[in-house]
C-alpha positions in Angstrom: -6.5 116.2 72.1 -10.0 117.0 72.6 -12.5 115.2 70.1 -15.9 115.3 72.2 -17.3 118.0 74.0 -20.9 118.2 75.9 -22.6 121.1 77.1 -24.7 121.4 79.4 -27.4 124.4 79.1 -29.1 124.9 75.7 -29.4 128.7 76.9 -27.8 131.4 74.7 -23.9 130.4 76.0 -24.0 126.8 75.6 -26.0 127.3 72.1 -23.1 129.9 71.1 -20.6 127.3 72.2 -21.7 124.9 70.3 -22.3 126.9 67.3 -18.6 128.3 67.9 -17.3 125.0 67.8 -19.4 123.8 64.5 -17.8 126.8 62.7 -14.0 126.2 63.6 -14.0 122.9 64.8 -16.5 120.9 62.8 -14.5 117.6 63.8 -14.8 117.4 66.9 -18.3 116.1 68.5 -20.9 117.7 70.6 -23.5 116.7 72.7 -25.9 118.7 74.6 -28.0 119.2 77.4 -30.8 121.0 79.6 -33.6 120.5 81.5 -35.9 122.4 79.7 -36.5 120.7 76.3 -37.9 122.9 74.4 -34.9 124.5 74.0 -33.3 122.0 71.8 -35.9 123.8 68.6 -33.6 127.1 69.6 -30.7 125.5 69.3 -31.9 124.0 65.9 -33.1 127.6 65.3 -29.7 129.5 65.2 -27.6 127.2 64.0 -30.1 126.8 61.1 -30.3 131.0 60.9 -26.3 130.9 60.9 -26.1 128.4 58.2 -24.5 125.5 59.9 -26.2 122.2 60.0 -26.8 120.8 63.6 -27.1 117.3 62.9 -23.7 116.5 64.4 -25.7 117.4 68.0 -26.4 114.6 69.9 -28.6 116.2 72.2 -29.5 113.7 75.2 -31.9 113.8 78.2 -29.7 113.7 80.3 -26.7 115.6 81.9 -24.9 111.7 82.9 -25.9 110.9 79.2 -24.5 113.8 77.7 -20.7 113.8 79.5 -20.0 110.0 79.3 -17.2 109.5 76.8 -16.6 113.4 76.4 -12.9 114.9 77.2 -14.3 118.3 77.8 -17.3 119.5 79.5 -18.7 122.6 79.8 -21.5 123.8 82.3 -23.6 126.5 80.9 -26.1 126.7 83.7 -27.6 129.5 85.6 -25.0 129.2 88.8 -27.6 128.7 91.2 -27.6 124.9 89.0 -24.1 124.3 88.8 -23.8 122.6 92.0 -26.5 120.1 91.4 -25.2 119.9 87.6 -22.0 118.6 89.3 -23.3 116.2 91.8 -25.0 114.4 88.6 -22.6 114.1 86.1 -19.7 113.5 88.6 -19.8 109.4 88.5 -20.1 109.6 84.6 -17.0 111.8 84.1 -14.1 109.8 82.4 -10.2 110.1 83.9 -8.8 113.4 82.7 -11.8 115.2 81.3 -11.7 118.7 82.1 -14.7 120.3 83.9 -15.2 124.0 83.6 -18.5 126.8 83.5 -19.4 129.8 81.9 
């Protein structure tokens, strides 16, 4: 059963994602990532403009930070990123958490 998710990439996928799984799955927690910070206020921004509070982030500095503990992550990076994305998170991944990208 998945309870955590992270997300890495704030963009416009991982920020629908995460908004996706507010709205059907509120119980299940989410933390985000990217290496641009200011895009946390955008996430903030349309969850606020869709009416869902996004409290229940945890957004972290992070890509390590965000996926320790998490049973699914999902890599919403440009692809040219992905590879380095990977090489950073992989000695923070717990046994059996599933890896995929957008």
């Amino acid at each position: 059963m998945i309870t955590s998710i992270s997300i890495i990439g704030e963009g416009q996928v991982g920020t629908s994602i995460a908004a996706a799984v507010a709205q059907k799955a509120p119980h299940i927690s989410v933390s985000m990532t990217d290496v641009d910070k200011t895009a946390r206020s955008l996430v903030v921004q349309k969850f606020h403009s869709l009416g869902l509070n996004s409290d229940h982030i945890r957004f972290t500095d992070t890509a390590p930070e965000a996926v320790a503990g998490s049973d699914l992550v999902i890599i919403a990076t440009p692809l040219n990123a992905m590879g380095s994305v990977v090489a950073s998170i992989k000695d923070s991944l717990g046994v059996g958490t599933i890896v995929t990208a957008t």
